[in-house]
VOBABA-216194 format. One record per residue (C-alpha): x negated, y, z; residue number from 1; residue in one letter. Coordinates in Angstrom, 1 decimal. Layout:
N
<r><X>X</X><Y>Y</Y><Z>Z</Z><seq>NUM</seq><type>A</type></r>
...
//
This chain:
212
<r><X>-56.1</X><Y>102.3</Y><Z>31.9</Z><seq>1</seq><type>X</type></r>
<r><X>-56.2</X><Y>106.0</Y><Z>30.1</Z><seq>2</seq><type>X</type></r>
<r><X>-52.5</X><Y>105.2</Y><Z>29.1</Z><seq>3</seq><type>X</type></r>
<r><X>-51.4</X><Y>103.8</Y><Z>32.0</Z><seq>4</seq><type>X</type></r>
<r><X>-52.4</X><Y>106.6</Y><Z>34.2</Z><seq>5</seq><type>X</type></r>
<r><X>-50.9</X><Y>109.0</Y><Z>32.1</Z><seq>6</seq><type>X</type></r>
<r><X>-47.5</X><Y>107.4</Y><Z>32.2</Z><seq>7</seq><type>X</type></r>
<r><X>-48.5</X><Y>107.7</Y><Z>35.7</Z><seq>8</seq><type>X</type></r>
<r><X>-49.0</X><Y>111.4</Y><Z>36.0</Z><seq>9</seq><type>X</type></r>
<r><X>-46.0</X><Y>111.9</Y><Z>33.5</Z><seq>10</seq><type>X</type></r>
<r><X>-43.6</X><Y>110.2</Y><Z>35.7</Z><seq>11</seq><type>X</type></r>
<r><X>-44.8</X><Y>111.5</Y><Z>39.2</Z><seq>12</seq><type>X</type></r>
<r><X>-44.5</X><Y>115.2</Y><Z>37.2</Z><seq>13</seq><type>X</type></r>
<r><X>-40.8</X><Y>114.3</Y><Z>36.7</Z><seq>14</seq><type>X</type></r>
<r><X>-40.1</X><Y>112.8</Y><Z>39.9</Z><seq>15</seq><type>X</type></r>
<r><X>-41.0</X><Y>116.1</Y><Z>41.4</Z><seq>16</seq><type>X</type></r>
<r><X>-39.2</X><Y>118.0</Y><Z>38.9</Z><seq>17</seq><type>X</type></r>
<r><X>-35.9</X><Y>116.1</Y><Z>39.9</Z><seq>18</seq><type>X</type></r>
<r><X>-35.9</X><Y>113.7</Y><Z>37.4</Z><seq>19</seq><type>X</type></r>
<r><X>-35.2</X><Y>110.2</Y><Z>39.1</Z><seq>20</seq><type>X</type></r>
<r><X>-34.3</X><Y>108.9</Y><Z>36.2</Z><seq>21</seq><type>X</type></r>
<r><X>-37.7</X><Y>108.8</Y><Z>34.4</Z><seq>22</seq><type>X</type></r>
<r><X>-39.4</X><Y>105.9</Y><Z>33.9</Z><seq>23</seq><type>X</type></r>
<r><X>-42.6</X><Y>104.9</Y><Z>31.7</Z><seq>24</seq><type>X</type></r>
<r><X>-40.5</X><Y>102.4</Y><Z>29.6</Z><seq>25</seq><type>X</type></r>
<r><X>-37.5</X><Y>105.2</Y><Z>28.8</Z><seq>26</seq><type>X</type></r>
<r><X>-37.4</X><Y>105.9</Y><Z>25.5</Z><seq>27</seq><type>X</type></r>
<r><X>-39.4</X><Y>108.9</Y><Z>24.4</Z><seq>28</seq><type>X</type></r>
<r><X>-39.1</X><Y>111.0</Y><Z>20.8</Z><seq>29</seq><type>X</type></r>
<r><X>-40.9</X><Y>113.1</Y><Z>19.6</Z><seq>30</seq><type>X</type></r>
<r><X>-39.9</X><Y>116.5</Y><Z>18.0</Z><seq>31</seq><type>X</type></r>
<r><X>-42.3</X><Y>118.0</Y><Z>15.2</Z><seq>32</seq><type>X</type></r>
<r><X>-41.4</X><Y>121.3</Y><Z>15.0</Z><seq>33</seq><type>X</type></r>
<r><X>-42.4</X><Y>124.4</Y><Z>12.8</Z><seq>34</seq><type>X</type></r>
<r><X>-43.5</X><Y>125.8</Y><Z>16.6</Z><seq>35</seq><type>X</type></r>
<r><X>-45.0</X><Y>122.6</Y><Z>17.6</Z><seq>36</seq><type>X</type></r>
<r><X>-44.2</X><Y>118.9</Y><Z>19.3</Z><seq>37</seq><type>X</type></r>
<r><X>-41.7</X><Y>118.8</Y><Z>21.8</Z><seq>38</seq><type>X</type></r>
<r><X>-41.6</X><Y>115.6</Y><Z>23.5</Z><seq>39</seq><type>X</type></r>
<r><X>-38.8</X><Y>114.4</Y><Z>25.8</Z><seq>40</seq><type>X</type></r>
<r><X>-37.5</X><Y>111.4</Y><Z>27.3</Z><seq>41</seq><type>X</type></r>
<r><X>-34.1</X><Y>110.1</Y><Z>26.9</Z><seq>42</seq><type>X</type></r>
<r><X>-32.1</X><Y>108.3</Y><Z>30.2</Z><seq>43</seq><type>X</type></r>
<r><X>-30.1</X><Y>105.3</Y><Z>28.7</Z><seq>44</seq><type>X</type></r>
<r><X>-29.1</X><Y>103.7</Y><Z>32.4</Z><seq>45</seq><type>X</type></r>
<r><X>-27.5</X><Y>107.4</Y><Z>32.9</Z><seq>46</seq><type>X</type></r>
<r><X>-26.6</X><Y>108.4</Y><Z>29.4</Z><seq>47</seq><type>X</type></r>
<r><X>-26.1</X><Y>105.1</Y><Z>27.5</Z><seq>48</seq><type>X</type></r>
<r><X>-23.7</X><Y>106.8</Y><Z>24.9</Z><seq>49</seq><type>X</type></r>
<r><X>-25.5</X><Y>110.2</Y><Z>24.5</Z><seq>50</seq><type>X</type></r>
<r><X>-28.7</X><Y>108.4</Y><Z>24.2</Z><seq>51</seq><type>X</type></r>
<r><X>-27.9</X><Y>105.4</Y><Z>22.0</Z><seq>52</seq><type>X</type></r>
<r><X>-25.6</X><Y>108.2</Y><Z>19.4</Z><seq>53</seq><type>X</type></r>
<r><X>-29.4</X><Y>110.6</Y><Z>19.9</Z><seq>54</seq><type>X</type></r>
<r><X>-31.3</X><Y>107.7</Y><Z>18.9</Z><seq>55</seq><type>X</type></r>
<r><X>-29.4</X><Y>106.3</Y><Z>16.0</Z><seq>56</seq><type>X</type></r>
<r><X>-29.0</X><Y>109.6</Y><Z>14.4</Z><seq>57</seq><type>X</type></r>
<r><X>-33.0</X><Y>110.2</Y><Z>15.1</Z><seq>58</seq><type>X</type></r>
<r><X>-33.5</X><Y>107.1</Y><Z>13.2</Z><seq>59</seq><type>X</type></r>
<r><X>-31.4</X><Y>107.7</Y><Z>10.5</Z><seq>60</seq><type>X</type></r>
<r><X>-33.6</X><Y>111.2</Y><Z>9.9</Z><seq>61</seq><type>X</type></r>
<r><X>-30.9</X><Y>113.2</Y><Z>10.7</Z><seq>62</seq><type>X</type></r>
<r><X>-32.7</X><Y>115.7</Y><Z>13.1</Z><seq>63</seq><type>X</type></r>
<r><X>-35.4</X><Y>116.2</Y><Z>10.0</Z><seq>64</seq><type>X</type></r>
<r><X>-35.3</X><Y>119.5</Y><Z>8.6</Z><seq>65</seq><type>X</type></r>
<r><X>-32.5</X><Y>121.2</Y><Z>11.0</Z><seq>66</seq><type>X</type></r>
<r><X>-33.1</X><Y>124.1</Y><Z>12.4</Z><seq>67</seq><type>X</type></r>
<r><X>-32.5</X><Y>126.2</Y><Z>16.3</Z><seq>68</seq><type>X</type></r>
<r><X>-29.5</X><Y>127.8</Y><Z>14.9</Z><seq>69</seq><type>X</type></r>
<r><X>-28.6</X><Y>129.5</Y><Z>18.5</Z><seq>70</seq><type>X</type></r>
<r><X>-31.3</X><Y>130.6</Y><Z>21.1</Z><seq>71</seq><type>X</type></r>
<r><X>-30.8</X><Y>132.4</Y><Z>24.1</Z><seq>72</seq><type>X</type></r>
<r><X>-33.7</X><Y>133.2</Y><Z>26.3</Z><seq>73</seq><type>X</type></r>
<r><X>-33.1</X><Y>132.6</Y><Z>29.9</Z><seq>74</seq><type>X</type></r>
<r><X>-30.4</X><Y>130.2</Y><Z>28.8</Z><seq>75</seq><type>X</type></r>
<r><X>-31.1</X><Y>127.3</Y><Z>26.4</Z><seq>76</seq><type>X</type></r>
<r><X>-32.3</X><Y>126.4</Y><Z>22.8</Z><seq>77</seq><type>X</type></r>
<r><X>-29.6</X><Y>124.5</Y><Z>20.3</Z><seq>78</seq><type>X</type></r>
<r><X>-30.2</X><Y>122.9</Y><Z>16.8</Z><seq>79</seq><type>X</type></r>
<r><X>-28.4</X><Y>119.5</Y><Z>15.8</Z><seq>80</seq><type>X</type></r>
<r><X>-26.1</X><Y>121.1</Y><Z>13.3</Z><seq>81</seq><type>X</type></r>
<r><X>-27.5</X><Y>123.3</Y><Z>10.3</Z><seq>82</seq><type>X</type></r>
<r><X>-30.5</X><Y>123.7</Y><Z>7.7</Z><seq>83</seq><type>X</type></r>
<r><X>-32.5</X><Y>126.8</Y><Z>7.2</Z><seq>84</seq><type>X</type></r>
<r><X>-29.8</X><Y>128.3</Y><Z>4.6</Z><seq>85</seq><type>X</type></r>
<r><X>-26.9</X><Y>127.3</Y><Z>7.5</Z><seq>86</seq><type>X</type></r>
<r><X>-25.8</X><Y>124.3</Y><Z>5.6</Z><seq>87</seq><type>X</type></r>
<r><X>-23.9</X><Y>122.5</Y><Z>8.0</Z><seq>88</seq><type>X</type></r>
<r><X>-25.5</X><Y>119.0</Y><Z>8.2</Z><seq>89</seq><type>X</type></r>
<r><X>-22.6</X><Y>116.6</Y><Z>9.7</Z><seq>90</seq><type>X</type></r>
<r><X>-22.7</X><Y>113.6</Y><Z>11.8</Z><seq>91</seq><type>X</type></r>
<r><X>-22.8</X><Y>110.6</Y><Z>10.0</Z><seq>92</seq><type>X</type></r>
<r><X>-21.0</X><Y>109.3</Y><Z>13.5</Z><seq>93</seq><type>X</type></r>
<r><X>-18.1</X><Y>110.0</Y><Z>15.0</Z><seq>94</seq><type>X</type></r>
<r><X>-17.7</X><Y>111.9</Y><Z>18.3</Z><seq>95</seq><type>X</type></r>
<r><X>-18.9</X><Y>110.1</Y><Z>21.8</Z><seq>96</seq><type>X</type></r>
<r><X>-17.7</X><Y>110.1</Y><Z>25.3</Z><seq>97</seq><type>X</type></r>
<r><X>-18.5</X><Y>112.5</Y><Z>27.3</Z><seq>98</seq><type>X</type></r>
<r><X>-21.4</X><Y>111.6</Y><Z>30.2</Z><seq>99</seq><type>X</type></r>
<r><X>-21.8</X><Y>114.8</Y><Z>32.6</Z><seq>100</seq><type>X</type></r>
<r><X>-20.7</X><Y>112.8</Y><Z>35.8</Z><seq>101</seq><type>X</type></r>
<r><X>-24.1</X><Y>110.5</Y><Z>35.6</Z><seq>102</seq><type>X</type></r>
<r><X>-25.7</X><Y>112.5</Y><Z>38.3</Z><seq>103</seq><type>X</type></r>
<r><X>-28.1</X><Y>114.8</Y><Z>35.9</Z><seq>104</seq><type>X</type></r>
<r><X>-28.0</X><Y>118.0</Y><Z>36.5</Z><seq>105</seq><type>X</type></r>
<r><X>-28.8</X><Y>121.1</Y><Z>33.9</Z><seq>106</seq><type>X</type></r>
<r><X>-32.0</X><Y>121.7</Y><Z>35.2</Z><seq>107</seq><type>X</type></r>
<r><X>-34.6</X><Y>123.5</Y><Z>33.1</Z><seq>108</seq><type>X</type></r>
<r><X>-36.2</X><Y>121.9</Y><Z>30.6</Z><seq>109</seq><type>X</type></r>
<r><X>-33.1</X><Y>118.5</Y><Z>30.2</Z><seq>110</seq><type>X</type></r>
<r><X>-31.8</X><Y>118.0</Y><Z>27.0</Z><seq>111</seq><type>X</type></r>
<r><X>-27.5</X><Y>118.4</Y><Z>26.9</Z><seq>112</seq><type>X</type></r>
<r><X>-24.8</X><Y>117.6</Y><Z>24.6</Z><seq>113</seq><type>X</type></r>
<r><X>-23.1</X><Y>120.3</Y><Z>22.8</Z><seq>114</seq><type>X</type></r>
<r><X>-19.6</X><Y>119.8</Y><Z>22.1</Z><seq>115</seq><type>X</type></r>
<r><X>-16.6</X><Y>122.1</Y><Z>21.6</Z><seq>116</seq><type>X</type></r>
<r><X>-13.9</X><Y>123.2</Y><Z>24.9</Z><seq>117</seq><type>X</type></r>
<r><X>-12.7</X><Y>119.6</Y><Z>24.4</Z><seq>118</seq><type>X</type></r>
<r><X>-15.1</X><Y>117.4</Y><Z>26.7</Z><seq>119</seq><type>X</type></r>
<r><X>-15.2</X><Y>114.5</Y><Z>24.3</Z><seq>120</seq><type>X</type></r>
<r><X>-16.3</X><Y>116.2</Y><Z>20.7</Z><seq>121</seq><type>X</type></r>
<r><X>-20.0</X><Y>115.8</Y><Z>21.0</Z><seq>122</seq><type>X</type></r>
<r><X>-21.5</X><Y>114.5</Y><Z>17.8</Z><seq>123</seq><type>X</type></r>
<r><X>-25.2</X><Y>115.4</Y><Z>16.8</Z><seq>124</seq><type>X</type></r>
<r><X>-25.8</X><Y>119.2</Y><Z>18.3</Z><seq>125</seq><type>X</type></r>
<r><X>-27.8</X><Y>119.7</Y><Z>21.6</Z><seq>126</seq><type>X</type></r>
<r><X>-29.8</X><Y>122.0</Y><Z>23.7</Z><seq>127</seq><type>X</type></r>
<r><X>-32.2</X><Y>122.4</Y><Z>25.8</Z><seq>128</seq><type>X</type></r>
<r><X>-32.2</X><Y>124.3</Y><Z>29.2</Z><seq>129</seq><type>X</type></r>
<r><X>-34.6</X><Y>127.1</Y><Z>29.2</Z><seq>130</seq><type>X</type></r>
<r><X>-33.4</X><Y>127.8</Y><Z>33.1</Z><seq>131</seq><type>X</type></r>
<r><X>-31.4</X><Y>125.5</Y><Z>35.3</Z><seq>132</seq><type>X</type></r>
<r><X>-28.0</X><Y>126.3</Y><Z>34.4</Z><seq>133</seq><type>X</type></r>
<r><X>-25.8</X><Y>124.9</Y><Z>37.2</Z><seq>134</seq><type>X</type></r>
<r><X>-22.7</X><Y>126.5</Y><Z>36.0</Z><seq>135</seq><type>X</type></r>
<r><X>-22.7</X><Y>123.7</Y><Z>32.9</Z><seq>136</seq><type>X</type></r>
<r><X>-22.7</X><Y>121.1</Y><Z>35.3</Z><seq>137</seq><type>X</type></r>
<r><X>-19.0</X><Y>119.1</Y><Z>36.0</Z><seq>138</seq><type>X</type></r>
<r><X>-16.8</X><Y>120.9</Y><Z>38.6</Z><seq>139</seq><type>X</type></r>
<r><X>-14.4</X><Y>118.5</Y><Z>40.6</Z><seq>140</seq><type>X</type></r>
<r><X>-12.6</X><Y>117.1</Y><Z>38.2</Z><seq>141</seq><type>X</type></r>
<r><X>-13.7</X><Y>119.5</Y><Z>35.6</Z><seq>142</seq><type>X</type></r>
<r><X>-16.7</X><Y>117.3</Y><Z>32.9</Z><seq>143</seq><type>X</type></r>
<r><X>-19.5</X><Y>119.7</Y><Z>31.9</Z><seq>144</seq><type>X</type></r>
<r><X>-22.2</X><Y>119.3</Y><Z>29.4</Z><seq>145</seq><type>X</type></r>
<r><X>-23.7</X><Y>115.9</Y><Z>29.6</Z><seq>146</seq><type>X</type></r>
<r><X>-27.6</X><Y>115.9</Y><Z>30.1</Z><seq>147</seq><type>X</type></r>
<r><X>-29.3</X><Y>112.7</Y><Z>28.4</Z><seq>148</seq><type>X</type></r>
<r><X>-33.3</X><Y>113.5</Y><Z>28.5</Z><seq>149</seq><type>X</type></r>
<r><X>-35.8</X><Y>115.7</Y><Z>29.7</Z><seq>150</seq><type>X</type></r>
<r><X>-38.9</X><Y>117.5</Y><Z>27.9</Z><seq>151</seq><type>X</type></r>
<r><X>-41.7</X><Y>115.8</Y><Z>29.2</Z><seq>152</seq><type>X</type></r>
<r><X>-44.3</X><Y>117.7</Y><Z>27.1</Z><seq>153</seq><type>X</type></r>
<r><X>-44.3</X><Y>120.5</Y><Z>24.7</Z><seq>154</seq><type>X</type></r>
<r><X>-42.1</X><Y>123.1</Y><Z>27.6</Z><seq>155</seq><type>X</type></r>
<r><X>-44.3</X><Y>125.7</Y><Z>26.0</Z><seq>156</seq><type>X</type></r>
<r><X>-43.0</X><Y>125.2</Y><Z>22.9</Z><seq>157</seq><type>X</type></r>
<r><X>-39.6</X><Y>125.8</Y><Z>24.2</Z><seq>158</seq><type>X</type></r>
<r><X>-40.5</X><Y>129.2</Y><Z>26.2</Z><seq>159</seq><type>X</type></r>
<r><X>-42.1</X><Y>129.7</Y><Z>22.8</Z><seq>160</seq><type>X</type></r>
<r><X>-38.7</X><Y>129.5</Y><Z>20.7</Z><seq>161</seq><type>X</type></r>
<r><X>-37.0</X><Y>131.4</Y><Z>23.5</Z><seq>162</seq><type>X</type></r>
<r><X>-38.8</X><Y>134.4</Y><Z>22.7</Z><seq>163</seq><type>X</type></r>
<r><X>-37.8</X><Y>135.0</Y><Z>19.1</Z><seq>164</seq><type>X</type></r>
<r><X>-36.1</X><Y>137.5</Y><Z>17.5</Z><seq>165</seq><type>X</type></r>
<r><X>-32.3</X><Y>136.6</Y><Z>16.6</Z><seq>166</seq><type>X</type></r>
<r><X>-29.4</X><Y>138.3</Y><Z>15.0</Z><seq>167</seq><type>X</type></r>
<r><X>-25.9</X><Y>137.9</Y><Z>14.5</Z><seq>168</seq><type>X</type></r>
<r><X>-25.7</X><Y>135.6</Y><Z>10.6</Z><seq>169</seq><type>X</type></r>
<r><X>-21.7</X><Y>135.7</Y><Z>9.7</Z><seq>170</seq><type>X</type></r>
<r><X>-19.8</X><Y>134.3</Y><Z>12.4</Z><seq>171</seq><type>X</type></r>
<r><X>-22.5</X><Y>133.3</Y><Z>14.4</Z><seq>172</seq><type>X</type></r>
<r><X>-24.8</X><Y>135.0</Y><Z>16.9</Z><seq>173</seq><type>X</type></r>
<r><X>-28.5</X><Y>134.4</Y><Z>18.7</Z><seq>174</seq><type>X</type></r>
<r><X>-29.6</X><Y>133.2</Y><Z>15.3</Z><seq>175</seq><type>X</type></r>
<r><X>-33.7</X><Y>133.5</Y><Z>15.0</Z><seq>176</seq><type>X</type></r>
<r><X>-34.4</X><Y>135.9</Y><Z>12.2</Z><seq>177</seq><type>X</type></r>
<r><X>-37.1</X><Y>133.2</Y><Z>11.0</Z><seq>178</seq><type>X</type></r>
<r><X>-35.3</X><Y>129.7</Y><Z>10.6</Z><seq>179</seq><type>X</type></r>
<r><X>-37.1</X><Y>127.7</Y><Z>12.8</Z><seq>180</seq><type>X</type></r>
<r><X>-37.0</X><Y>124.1</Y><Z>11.6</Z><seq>181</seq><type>X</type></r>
<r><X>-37.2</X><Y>120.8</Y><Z>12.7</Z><seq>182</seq><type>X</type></r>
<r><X>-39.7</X><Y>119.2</Y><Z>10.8</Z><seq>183</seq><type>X</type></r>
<r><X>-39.2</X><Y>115.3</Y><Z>11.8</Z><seq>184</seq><type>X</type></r>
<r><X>-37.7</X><Y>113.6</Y><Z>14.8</Z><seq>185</seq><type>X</type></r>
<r><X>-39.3</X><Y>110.1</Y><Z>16.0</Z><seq>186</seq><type>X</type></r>
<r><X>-38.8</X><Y>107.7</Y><Z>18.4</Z><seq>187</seq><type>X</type></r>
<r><X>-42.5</X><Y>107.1</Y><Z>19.5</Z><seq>188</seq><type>X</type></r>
<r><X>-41.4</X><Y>103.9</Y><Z>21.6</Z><seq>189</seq><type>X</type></r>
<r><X>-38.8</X><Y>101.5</Y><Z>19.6</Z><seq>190</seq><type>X</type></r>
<r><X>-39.3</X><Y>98.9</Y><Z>21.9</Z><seq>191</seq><type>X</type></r>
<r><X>-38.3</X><Y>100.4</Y><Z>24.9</Z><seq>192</seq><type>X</type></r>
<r><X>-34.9</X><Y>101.4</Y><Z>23.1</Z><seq>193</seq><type>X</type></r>
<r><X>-32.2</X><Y>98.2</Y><Z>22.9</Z><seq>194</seq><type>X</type></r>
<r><X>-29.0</X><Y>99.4</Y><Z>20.7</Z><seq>195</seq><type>X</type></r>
<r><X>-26.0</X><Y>99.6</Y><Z>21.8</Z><seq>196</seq><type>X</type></r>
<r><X>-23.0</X><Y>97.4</Y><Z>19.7</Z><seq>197</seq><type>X</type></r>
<r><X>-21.0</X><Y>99.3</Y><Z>17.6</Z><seq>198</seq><type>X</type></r>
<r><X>-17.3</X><Y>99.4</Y><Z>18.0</Z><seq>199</seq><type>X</type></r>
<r><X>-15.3</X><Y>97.1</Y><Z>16.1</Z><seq>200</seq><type>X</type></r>
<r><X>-13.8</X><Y>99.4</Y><Z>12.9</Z><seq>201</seq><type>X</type></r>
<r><X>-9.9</X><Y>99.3</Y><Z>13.3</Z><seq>202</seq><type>X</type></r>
<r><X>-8.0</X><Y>96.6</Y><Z>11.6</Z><seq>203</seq><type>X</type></r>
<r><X>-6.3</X><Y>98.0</Y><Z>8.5</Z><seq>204</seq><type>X</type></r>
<r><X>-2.4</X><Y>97.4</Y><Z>8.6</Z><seq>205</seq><type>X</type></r>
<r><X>-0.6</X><Y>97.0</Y><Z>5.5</Z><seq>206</seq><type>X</type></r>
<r><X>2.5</X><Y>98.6</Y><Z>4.7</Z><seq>207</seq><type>X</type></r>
<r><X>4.5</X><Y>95.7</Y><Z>3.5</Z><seq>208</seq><type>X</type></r>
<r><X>6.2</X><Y>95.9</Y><Z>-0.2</Z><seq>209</seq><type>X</type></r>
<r><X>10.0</X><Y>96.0</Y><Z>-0.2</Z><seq>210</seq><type>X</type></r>
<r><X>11.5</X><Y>93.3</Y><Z>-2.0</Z><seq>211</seq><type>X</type></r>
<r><X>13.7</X><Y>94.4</Y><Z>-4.5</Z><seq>212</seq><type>X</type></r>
//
C-alpha cells in the first residue's frame, strides 16, 4: 500500500506539473550522482526512440562516470558526452530521429536530447531544463529539442548543480570548475521497459571481380 500510494502522489505531482504523460509503470532510472540521486521518468508512448536509445546506452553503463560538462543556471544542465579529464566518451549507437513534435514541451525539470543544428544527430548527450525554456520547443515546421523524461525526484539536486562555478576549458564554455561526475545510471524498473527491435544492418554489396 506504502508503494502504491507513492506512485500515487508521484504521478498526481506530475499531472499537475504538466506531465500527462507520466504513469506509475513508465520506466524510471536512476542517476547517482557525485551531488546526489536524480531520478526521472522516461515517456516511451511519446519518445519511443529517445527513450529506447536512453535506455540501452543506460544499460550498457554508458552514462557511468560522465560528467555535466556544460551548466547554465537559469537554463539547463548537460552531460552525456565526456569524463572528468574531457575524454569524449562516444555512442556506441548511431544517431536517432528526432522526437520534438510528441507534444512535450521544455518545461523545467524534462529531460531533452542534445544534438548538433542538424535535427537528427542526437546520440547519447542530454539535458535537463532548469527553467521552462519554450524557445527549444518545435516552431511550425521548424523540430526543436526532443523531451523524453521528466525528474521526478532529486530537482534539488539539479538547482544544486546549477549553482556551480564554471569556466571556459579550451573550446568549451559553462564547464564546472569541479568535474561533477555521474557515478552510475540504472534503470530501477526493467520490467516496465519492452525494447525496441533493432534495425536490420545493411546488406553488404559485393563489387563483382572482372573476368579477365
Amino acid at each position: 500500500m506504502k508503494i502504491f500510494a507513492a506512485k500515487l502522489v508521484m504521478v498526481c505531482t506530475l499531472l499537475v506539473a504538466g506531465f500527462s504523460q507520466a504513469a506509475p509503470d513508465n520506466p524510471q532510472v536512476v542517476l547517482k550522482t557525485e551531488m546526489g540521486d536524480i531520478v526521472v521518468e522516461l515517456f516511451p508512448k511519446a519518445a519511443p526512440l529517445s527513450v529506447d536509445n536512453f535506455v540501452k546506452l543506460v544499460n550498457d553503463y554508458h552514462y557511468d562516470g560522465l560528467i555535466f560538462h556544460r551548466v547554465i543556471k537559469g537554463f539547463m544542465i548537460q552531460t552525456g558526452g565526456f569524463t572528468f579529464d574531457f575524454s569524449a566518451r562516444e555512442s556506441s549507437r548511431g544517431s536517432i530521429v528526432n522526437e520534438s513534435f510528441n507534444g512535450l514541451k521544455n518545461k523545467r525539470g524534462t529531460l531533452a536530447m542534445a544534438r548538433t543544428n542538424d535535427p537528427d544527430s542526437a546520440t547519447s548527450q542530454f539535458f535537463i531544463n532548469h527553467k521552462s525554456n519554450g524557445f527549444l520547443n518545435p516552431k511550425g515546421d521548424n523540430r526543436g529539442y526532443a523531451v523524453f523524461g521528466a525528474v521526478v525526484a532529486g530537482m534539488n539536486v539539479v538547482d544544486a548543480i546549477a549553482e556551480v562555478e564554471t569556466q571556459t576549458l579550451g573550446y568549451y564554455a559553462d564547464v564546472p570548475a569541479e568535474p561533477i561526475r555521474i557515478i552510475s545510471a540504472r534503470l530501477i524498473n526493467p520490467d516496465a521497459w519492452t525494447p525496441l527491435p533493432e534495425p536490420a544492418p545493411a546488406p553488404v554489396i559485393e563489387k563483382p571481380v572482372p573476368i579477365r
